[in-house]
MIVO-105506 format. One line per 4 residues: for each residue y, z, x of C-alpha. Coordinates in steps of 0.02 Angstrom, whole numbers, m for minus. Layout:
<nodes>
Y/Z/X | ...
</nodes>
This chain:
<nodes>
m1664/m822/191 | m1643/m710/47 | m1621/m557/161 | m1458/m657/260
m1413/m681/85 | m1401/m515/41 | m1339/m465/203 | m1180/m592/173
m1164/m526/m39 | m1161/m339/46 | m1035/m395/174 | m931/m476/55
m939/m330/m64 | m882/m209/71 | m743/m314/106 | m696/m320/m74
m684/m140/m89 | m604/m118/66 | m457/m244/18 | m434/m146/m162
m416/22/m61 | m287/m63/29 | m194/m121/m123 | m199/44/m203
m138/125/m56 | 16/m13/m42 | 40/29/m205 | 30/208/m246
154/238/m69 | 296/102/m137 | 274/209/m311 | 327/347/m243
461/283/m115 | 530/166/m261 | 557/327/m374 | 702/395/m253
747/279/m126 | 834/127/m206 | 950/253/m300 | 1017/351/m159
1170/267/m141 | 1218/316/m312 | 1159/474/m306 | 1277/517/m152
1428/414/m272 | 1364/551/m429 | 1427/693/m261 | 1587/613/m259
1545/534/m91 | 1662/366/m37 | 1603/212/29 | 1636/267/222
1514/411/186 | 1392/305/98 | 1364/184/228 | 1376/313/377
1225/406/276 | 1141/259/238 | 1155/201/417 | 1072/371/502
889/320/436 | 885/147/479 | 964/189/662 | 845/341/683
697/230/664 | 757/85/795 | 772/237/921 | 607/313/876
494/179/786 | 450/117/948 | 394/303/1054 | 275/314/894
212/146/921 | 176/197/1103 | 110/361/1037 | 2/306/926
m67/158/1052 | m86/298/1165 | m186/438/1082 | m293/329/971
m271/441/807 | m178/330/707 | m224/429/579 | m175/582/606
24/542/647 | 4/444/474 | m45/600/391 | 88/725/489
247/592/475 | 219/577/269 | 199/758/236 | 344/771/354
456/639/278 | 407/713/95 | 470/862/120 | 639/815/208
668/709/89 | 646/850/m46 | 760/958/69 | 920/796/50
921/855/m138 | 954/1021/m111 | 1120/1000/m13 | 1274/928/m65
1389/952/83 | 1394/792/201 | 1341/875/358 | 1200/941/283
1147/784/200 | 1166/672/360 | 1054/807/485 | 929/825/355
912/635/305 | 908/608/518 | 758/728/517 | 676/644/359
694/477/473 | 606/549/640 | 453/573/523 | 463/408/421
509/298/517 | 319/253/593 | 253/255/433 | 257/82/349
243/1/508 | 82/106/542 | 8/66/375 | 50/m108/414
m44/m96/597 | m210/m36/519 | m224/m166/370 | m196/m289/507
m322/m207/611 | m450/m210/463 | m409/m382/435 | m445/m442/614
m442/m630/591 | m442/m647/415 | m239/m623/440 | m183/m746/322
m246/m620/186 | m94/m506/225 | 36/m567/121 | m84/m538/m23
m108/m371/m1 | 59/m317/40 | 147/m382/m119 | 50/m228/m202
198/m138/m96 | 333/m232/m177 | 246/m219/m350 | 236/m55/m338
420/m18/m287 | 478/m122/m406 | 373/m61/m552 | 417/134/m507
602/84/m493 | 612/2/m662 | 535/159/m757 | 663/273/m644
809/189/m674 | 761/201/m869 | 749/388/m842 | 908/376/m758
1001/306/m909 | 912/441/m1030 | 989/567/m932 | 1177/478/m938
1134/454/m1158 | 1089/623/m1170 | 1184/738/m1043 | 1328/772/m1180
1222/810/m1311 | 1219/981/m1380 | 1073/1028/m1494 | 1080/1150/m1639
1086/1319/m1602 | 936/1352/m1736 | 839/1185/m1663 | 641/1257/m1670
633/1146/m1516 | 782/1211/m1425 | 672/1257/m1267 | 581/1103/m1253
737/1009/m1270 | 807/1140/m1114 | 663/1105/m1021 | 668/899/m1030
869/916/m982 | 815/1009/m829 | 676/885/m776 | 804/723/m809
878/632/m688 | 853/646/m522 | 764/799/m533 | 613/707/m630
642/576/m486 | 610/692/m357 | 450/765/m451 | 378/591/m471
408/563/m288 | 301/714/m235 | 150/659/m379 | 148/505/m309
96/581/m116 | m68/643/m186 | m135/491/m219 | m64/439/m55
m155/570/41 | m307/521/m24 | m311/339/m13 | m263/375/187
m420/504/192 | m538/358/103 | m458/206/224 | m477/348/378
m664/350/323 | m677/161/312 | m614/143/482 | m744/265/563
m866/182/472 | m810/10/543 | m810/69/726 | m959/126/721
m1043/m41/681 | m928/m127/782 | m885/m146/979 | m753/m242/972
m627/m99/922 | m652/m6/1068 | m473/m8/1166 | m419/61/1312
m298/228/1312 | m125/131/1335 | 15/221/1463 | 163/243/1402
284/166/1525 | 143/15/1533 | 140/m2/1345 | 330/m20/1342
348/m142/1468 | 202/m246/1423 | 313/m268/1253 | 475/m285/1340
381/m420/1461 | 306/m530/1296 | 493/m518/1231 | 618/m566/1352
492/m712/1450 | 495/m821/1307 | 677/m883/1220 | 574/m898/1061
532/m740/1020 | 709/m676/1072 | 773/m788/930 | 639/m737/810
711/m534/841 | 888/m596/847 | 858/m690/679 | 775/m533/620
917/m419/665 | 1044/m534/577 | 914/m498/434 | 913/m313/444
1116/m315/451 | 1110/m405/259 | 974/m286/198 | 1076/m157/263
1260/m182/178 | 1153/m280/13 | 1049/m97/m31 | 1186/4/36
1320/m56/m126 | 1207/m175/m227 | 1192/m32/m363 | 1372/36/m332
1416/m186/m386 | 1302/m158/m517 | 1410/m6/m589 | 1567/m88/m576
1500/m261/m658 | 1457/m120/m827 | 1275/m104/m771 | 1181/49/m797
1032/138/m719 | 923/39/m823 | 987/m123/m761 | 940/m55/m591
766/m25/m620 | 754/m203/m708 | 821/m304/m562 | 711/m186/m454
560/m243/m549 | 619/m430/m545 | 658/m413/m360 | 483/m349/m358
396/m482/m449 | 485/m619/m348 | 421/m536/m181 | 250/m527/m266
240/m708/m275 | 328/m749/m90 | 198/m627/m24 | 66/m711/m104
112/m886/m12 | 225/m828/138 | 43/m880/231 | 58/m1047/170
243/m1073/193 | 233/m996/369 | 115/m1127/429 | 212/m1267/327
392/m1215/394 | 366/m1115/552 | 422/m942/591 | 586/m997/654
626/m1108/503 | 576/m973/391 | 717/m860/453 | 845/m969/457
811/m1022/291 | 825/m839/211 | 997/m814/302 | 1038/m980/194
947/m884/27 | 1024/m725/59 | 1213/m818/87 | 1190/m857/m102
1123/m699/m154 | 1291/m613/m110 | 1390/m736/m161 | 1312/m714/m332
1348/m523/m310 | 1527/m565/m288 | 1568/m675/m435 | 1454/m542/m527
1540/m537/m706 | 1379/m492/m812 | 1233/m403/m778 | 1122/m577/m762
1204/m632/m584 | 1127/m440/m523 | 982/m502/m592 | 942/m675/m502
1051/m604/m366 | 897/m471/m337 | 750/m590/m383 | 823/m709/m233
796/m536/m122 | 642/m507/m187 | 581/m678/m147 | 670/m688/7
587/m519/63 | 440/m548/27 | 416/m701/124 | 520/m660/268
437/m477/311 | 262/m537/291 | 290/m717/393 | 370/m582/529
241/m441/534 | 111/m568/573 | 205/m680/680 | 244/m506/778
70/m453/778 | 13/m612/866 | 119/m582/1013 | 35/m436/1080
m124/m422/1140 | m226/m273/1018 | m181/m128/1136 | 9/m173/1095
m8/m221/914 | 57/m73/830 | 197/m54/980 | 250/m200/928
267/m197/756 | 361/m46/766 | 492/m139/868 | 491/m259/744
519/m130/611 | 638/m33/732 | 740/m216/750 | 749/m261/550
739/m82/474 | 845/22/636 | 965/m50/707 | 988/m215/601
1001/m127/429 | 1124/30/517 | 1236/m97/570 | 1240/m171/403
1274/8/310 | 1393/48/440 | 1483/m125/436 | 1457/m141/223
1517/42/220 | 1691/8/284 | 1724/m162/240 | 1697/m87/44
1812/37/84 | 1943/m73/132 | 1923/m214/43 | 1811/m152/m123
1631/m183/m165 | 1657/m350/m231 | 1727/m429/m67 | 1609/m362/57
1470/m471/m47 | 1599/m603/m13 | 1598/m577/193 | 1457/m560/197
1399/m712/96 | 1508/m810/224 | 1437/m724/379 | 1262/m791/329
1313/m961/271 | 1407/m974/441 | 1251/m906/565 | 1139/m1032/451
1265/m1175/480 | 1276/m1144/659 | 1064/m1131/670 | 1039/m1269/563
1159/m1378/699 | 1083/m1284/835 | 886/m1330/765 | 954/m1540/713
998/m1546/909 | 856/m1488/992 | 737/m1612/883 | 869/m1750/930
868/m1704/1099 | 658/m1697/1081 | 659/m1856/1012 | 753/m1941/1140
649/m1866/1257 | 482/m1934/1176 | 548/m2094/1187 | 586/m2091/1368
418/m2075/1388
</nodes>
């Protein structure tokens, strides 16, 4: 009796461990994504880049991983070393993404941040494949981990965007000639800005190499006590079509991706020119960060219940719900006339977020048997962060060049409220129709 007890305390304090590691690993990779990414789009507007470029730019990484997401889903099915293409495609992303900042010209910017995608795009979705491979069927515990993500973009965004502003107070300031301090004061004007961003951003991927060598060495550890991990070598053109078969043979789940691509297409235009709203409403890069870390903390607490709302609503509900949500959260980016409707604007995409991505990834998980299970979440990725969010850059970045920033909120706010309408008609008929059909019987 006692031993089975201490068996079960030992079990339960692996576990424990094991689910901080994963946190801290969320965590410490959003830190260092949420230093750089979120501000791009102004950083390309500080180049003197127009909103055609912008969205073009913005649209090459999100398109690059719906082409390849997928072949390193396959891949990584295939040659059973997870691991290792996790290690090669963030050292590989880091470093192209180090490379964007040292061009200025457009052609330059667009094949390097194309190159930066090849690499990155399998990485969240990867990450995402092993913690739900670790959690086996304790899935329900995802959303809890995974709002260490959005917590830790959020939180890294908020300090950068202070930086950010530091740099705009302080750029015109000349210092005495006879200042003691003179060099220190060179030295911090050289490391403000995006510059500090950018060193921050490379920190940050030491912490992240190690917390992938500790999980790596977790893993082993599990597979060696454990059978049930043992899978089959998956062929290529088999591992593809078993994912295309699961897809297309049930109307379902080609709703679910259609929903999710209608997602990916607001995500897309909303992070493409939220910022570039935020600077015409009088915000600064402090304001960023803020409504980064209240996005954040919103997602945080979706994250933590998405489980619960999931079973409560259904996946499909769920969806169609944050088309409604996100419908007001650019409508509240149009009549944006103070800072405070960017702030509740990006709390309503945090929260929106973080229920929607985690109710997805596990919804997706569940549709494939294990051999498929990171295949498929790298379609799902490829779907919401490929092809959906390009065609929102693409589509945000010339309806704000022809119409301003302001108005493309306002399409698009109408665009969402419309699909919702026509779902929410769509979803009132089919119970009507079940009904009626219940009572038949």
């Amino acid at each position: 009796m006692v031993n089975g007890s201490g068996n079960h305390d030992a079990a339960a304090d692996d576990q424990h461990a094991s689910y901080n590691l994963i946190r801290i690993f969320y965590m410490v990779y959003s830190m260092a994504i949420g230093c750089v990414i979120p501000f791009l789009s102004i950083y390309y507007k500080s180049l003197g880049h127009g909103g055609k470029v912008i969205g073009l730019i913005e649209s090459i990484s999100p398109f690059t991983t719906f082409l390849v997401g997928p072949i390193w889903g396959i891949i990584s099915d295939k040659v059973r070393s997870p691991f290792l293409i996790l290690y090669i495609t963030s050292a590989m992303s880091m470093l192209g993404q180090l490379l964007v900042f040292l061009v200025h010209e457009t052609r330059s910017i667009m094949i390097l941040v194309y190159i930066t995608a090849l690499f990155s795009a399998p990485v969240k979705p990867l990450i995402d494949s092993l913690v739900m491979a670790r959690l086996g069927k304790d899935r329900a515990q995802f959303g809890r981990l995974r709002l260490f993500s959005i917590l830790g973009s959020g939180t890294a965004s908020s300090i950068a965007g202070r930086f950010l502003k530091m740099e705009d107070e302080t750029q015109d300031y000349i210092p005495p000639s006879d200042t003691a301090n003179v060099w220190l004061w060179n030295f911090w004007q050289s490391m403000t800005g995006f510059k500090l961003l950018v060193f921050a951003y490379v920190v940050l991927h030491i912490p992240t190499f190690i917390c992938i060598r500790l999980f790596q060495k977790e893993n082993e550890a599990q597979k060696k006590i454990s059978e049930n991990d043992e899978k089959k070598p998956t062929d290529l053109t088999a591992s593809m079509k078993g994912v295309i078969g699961i897809t297309v043979r049930d109307k379902t789940i080609l709703l679910f991706f259609a929903l999710v691509y209608l997602m990916g297409i607001s995500a897309g235009t909303g992070d493409s020119f939220v910022y570039i709203r935020f600077q015409e409403a009088g915000g600064n890069p402090s304001n960023m960060g803020t409504s980064r870390l209240l996005s954040s903390l919103g997602g945080a607490a979706m994250f933590w219940h998405s489980g619960r709302i999931s079973a409560w609503l259904g996946m499909e509900k769920v969806l169609v719900f944050s088309l409604f949500v996100v419908a007001i959260r650019f409508t509240l980016l149009y009549y944006m006339t103070n800072i405070y409707f960017g702030y509740l604007a990006e709390l309503l995409r945090g929260m929106t977020f973080g229920c929607f991505w985690s109710s997805a990834t596990v919804y997706a998980s569940q549709l494939a048997p294990a051999e498929l299970q990171t295949t498929m979440i790298q379609v799902l990725s490829g779907i919401y962060n490929g092809i959906g969010r390009s065609s929102g850059a693409l589509i945000g970045g010339n309806l704000q060049a022809a119409v301003g920033t302001a108005n493309t909120f306002k399409y698009g706010a109408m665009a969402n409220a419309a699909a919702f309408s026509v779902l929410l008609l769509q979803g009132t008929a089919k119970k009507e129709s079940n009904d009626a059909v219940k009572k038949d019987k």
